[in-house]
C-alpha positions in Angstrom: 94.6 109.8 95.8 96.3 107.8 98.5 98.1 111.2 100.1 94.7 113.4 99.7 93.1 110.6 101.5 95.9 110.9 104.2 96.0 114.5 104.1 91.9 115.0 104.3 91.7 112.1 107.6 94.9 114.5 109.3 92.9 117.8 108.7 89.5 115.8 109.9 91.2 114.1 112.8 92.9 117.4 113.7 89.9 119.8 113.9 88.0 116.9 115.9 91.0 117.0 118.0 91.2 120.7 118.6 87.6 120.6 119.3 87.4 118.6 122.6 91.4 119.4 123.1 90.9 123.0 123.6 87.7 122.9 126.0 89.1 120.0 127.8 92.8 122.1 128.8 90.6 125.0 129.5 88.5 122.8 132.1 91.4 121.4 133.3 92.9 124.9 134.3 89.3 125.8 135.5 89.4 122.9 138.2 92.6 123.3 138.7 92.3 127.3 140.5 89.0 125.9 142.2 90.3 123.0 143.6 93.5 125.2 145.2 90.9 128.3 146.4 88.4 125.3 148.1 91.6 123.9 149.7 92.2 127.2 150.7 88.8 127.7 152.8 88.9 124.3 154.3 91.9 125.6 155.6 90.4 128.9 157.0 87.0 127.4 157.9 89.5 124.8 160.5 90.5 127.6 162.4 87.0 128.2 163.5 86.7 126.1 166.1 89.6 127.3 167.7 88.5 131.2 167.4 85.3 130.2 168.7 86.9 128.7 171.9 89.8 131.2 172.7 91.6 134.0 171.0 94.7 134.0 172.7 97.8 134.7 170.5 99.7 131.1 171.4 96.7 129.1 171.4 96.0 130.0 167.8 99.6 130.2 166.9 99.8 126.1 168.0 96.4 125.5 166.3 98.2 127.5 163.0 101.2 124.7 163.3 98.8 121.7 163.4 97.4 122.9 159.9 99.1 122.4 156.5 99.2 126.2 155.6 100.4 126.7 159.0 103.0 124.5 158.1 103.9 126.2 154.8 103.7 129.7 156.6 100.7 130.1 154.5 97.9 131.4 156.7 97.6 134.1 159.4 94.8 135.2 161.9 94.0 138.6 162.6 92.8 139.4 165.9 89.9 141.7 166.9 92.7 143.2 169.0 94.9 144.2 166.1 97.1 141.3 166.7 98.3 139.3 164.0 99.4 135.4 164.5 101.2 134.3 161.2 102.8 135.8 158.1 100.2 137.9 157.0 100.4 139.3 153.0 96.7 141.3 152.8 96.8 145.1 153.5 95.2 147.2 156.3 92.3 147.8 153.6 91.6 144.7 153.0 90.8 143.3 156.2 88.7 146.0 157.2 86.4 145.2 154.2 86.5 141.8 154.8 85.9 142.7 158.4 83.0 145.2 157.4 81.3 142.5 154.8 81.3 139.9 156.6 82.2 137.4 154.2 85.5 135.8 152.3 86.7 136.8 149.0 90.1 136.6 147.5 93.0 139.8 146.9 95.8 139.9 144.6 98.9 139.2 146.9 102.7 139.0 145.7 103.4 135.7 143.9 99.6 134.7 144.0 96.1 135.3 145.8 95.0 136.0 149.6 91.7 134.5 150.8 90.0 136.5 153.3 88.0 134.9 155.9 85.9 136.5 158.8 85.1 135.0 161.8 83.1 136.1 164.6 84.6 135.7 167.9 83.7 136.5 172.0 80.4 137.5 173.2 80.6 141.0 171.3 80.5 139.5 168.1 84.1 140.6 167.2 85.4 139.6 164.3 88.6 138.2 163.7 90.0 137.3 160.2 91.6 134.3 158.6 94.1 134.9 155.8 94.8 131.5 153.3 97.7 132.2 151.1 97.4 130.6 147.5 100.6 130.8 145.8 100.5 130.6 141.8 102.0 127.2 141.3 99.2 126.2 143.2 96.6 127.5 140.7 98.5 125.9 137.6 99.4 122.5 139.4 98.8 119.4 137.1 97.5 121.6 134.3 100.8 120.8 131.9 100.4 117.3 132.7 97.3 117.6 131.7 97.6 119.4 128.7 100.8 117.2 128.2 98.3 113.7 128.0 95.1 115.6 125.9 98.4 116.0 123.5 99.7 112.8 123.4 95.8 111.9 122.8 95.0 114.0 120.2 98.4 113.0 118.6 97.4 109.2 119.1 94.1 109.4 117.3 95.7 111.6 114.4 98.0 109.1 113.8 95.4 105.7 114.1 93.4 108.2 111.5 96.6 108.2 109.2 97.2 104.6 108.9 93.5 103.8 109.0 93.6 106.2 105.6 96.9 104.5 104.5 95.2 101.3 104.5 92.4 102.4 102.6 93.9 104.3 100.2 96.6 101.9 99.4 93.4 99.6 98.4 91.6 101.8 96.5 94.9 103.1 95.0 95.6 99.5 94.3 92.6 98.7 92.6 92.9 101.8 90.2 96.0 101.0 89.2 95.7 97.3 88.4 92.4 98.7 86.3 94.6 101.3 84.9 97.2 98.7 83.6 94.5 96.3 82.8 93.2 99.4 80.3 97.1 100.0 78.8 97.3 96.5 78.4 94.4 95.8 76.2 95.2 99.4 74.4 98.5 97.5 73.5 97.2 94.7 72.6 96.4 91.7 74.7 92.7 91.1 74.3 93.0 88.7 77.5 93.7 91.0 80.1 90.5 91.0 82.4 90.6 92.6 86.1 89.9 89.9 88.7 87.1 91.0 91.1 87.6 88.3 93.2 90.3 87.5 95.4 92.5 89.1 97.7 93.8 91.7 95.4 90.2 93.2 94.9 89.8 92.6 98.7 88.8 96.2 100.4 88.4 97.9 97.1 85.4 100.4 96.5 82.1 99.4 94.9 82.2 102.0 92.6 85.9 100.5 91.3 84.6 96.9 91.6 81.8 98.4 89.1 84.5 100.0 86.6 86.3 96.6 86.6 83.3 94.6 85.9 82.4 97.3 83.1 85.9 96.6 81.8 85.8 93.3 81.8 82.7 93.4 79.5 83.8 95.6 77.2 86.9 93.4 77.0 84.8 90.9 76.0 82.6 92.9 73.7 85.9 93.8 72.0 86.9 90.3 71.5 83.7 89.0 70.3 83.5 92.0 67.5 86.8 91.0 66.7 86.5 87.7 66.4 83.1 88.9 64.0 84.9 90.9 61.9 87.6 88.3 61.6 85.2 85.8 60.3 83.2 89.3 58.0 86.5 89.7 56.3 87.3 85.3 56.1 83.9 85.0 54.3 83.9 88.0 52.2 87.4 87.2 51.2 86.2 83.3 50.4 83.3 84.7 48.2 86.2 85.8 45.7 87.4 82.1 45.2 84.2 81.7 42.6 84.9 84.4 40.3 88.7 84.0 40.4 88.3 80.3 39.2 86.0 81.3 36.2 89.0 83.7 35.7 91.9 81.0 36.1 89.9 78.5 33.4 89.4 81.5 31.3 93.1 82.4 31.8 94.3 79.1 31.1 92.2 79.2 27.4 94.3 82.3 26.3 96.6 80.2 24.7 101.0 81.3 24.3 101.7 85.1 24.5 103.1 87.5 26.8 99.6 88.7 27.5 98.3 85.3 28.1 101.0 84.7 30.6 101.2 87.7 32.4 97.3 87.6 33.4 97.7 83.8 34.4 100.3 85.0 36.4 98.5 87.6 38.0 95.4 85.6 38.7 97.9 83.1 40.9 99.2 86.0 42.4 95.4 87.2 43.3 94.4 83.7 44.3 97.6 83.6 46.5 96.5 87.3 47.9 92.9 85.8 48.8 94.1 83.0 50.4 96.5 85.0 52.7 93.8 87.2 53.4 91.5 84.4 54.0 94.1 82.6 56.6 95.0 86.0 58.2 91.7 86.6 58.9 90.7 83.5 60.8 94.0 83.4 62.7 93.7 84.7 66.5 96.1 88.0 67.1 98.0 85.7 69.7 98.2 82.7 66.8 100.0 85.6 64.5 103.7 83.8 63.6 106.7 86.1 64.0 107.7 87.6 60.9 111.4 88.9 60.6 111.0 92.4 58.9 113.0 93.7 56.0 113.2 93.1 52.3 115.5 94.7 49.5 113.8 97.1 48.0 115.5 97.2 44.2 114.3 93.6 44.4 110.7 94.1 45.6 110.8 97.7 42.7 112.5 95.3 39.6 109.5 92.6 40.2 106.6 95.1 40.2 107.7 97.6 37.6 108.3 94.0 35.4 104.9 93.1 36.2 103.5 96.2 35.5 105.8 97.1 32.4 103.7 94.2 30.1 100.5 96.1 30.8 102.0 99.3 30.3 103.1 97.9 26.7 99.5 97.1 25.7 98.7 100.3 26.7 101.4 102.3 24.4 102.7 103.5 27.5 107.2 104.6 27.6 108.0 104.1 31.5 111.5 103.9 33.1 113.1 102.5 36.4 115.7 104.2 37.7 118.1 104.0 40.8 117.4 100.1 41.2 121.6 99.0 40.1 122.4 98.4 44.1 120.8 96.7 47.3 118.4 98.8 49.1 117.4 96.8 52.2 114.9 99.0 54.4 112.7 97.3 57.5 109.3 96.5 55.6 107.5 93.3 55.2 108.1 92.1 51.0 104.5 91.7 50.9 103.9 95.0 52.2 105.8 96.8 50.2 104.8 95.5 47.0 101.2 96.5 47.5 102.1 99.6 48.8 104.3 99.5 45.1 101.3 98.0 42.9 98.8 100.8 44.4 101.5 103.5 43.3 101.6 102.0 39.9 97.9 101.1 39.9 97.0 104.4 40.4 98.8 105.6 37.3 96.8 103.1 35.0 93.5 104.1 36.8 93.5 107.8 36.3 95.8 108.8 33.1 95.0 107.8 30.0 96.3 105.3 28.3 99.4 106.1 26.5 100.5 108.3 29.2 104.0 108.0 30.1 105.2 106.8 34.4 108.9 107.0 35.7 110.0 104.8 38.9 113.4 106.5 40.8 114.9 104.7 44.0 117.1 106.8 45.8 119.1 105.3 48.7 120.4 107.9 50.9 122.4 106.9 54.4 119.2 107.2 56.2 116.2 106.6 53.8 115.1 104.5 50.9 113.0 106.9 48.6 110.5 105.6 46.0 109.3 108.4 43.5 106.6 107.5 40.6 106.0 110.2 38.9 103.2 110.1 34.9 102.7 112.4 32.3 99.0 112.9 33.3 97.2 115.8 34.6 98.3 115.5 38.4 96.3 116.1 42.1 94.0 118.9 41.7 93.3 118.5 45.7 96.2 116.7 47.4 95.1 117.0 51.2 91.8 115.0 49.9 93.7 112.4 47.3 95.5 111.0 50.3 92.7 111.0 52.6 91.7 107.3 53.9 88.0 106.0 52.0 87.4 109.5 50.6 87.8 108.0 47.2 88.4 111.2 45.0 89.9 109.2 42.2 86.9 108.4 40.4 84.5 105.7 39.4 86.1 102.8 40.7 88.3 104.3 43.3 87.8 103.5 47.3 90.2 106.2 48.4 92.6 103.6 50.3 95.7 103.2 48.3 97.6 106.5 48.8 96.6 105.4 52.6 97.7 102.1 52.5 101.5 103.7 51.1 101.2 106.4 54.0 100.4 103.8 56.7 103.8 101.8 55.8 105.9 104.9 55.4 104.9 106.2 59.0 105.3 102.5 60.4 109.1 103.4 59.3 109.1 106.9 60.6 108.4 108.0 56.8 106.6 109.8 55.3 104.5 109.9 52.2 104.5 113.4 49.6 102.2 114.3 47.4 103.1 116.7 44.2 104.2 117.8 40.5 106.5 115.8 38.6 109.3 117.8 37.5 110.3 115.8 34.6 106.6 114.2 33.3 105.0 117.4 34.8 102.1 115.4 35.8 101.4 113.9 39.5 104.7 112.4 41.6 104.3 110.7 44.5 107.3 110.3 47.0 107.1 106.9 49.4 109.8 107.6 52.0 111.0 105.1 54.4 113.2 105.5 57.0 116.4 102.7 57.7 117.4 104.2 60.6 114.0 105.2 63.1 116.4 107.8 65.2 117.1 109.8 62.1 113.8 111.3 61.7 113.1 113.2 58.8 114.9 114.9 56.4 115.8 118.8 56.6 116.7 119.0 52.8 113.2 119.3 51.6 111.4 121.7 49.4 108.1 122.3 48.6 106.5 120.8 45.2 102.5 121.5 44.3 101.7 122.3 47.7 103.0 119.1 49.5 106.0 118.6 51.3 108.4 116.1 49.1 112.1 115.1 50.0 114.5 116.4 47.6 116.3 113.9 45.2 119.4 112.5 47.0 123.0 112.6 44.9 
């Protein structure tokens, strides 16, 4: 914007220039040829006193000298008599029109103009005729300089133009940009960015931006106060579990000794633990959010799950087996992450197969990838673009459609990738979690296509 301003006030400036530039010179060199041609007949019309008084050749030769063209050898007199006193440059022709006429007018002489003159003389009303040499320097004199200063002004005021359209483009180019970085910085982020519309910085800067500023600033605002809302939606939704979940912990704590009894006590800590976490992230403020180092091993975060899962599974008359999980598989997740993004594999399994039907959990650890595959028995995706889409809840009764998401969203935070398709051992649905240990590695080129969906192939 700044250079267009600069380049629209040159082309302005420069036709405004032009415009007065060009009629200006051409006056100039106008006033320049009269001015020499009326010096020229003051100098003829001085002579006619003299003629009038005597036409003797050395009295008009002396009153010749005591002229300036006489001085210059620049004017002649031609005599009634035929005598001429002077350097004369007209023709024969000429001066007999000018002598029939009667009156001056200027010829074409070598190296510039002759101006003609007659003069009556004597009692007989002879004429005699006055020539007044203009050379061509004469005609031209001053007109460079001239055209030399209308230059230098016409430069002057294109170049006060060009700073004058500097200056105001470097403010309104200013003000763009600090709204521009006021915009990327609350896109990444920092909810207390606001553009300052007073001051010096905002000094000189258009209405209309000092309008898009104040409009950002309130949307800023309106973004902050919905957040802050939703915030508090999720904190008081989250708290209206506490109820329920301590009818469940007294009933829990009734069920007596058994595996069963202690593995749903367990898991109602573990939810109370869950609501409470929500509860607190909830109500923190994004800049209040503690730094959490990221990275877990994943056999560890797989062995706990699969455990927890495994006495359900039991109940159920369901076979299952963990594979892959006999070394350290550290990859650059949150532990809290990736167990829910583990239990809503697993979870799915118990929500839509039957119960008795068979589920397999494979790690494989490659030099660049952790891959998680839970494959069941069941009958598979019938429509795997839709199971994986976010809230679409094609599951079923009971399903909100944001599991499958919630496992893609951590994948791709990893530069993974999630893969939807047939289990080759089970033969029923196989889902592949793939998260990347290394973000420049990108994704695999060994792959091969299972049910329609893209998968990674089983590493060594």
């Amino acid at each position: 914007m700044r250079w267009a301003l600069i380049r629209a006030a040159i082309a302005g400036t420069t036709m405004v220039a032009l415009a007065f530039l060009i009629p200006l010179g051409l006056m100039v060199q106008q006033t320049a040829r009269d001015r020499a041609f009326t010096a020229a007949e003051r100098q003829a019309a001085a002579l006619g006193p003299a003629l009038a008084i005597t036409t003797e050749r050395d009295a008009i030769a002396r009153a010749l000298a005591s002229t300036d063209a006489g001085a210059q050898d620049r004017i002649a007199v031609h005599l009634p008599s035929g005598v001429t006193v002077g350097e004369a440059r007209s023709t024969a022709a000429d001066l007999s029109t000018a002598r029939i006429q009667g009156r001056s007018f200027t010829v074409a002489a070598p190296g510039g103009f002759a101006l003609l003159q007659p003069v009556a003389v004597g009692e007989k009303n002879r004429v005699a005729v006055v020539e007044v040499y203009v050379a061509d320097e004469d005609l031209t004199r001053g007109v460079a300089t001239a055209w030399l200063v209308l230059s230098g002004v016409a430069t002057a005021l294109v170049a006060i133009s060009v700073l004058v359209a500097d200056r105001m483009g470097a403010r309104i180019v200013g003000s763009a940009r600090r709204l521009a970085a006021a915009a990327r910085s609350l896109g990444g982020g920092n909810l207390a960015v606001r553009v300052p519309l007073d001051g010096r910085q905002s000094a000189g800067a258009p209405e209309e931006l000092r309008e898009a500023g104040a409009a950002f600033n309130a949307m800023a605002d309106r973004v902050v106060h919905l957040l802050a809302a939703e915030r508090e939606l999720a904190a008081d939704l989250s708290h209206r579990l506490r109820t329920p979940l301590t009818v469940l912990r007294l009933n829990a704590a009734s069920l007596g000794d058994g595996d069963a009894a202690d593995a749903t006590r367990h898991a109602v800590a573990q939810l109370e633990r869950e609501v409470d976490q929500i509860i607190r992230s909830a109500r923190r403020a994004p800049d209040d959010a503690p730094a959490v180092t990221l990275g877990c091993d994943a056999v560890e975060v797989i062995r706990e799950r699969v455990g927890f899962w495994s006495a359900l599974a039991e109940d159920e008359g369901r076979s299952w087996n963990l594979a892959g999980a006999d070394r350290p598989a550290p990859v650059p997740v949150q532990r809290g992450d990736l167990a829910a993004a583990v239990d809503a594999l697993l979870g799915n399994v118990f929500r839509h197969t039957a119960m008795g039907t068979a589920f397999s959990v494979d790690l494989l650890v490659g030099p660049d990838a952790v891959i998680v595959l839970v494959g069941d028995g069941g009958p598979g995706f019938s429509d795997p673009a839709a199971a994986i889409e976010r809230g679409a809840g094609h599951g079923g009764e009971g399903s909100t459609g944001l599991g499958l998401d919630i496992v893609r969203k951590l994948a791709e935070a990893t530069g993974g990738e999630v893969g939807l398709g047939r289990s080759a051992v089970l033969g029923g649905a196989e889902i592949s979690l793939r998260l990347q240990t290394r973000p420049d590695a990108g994704l695999p080129r060994q792959t091969r296509r299972r049910g329609g969906r893209r998968v990674p192939r089983r590493l060594p």
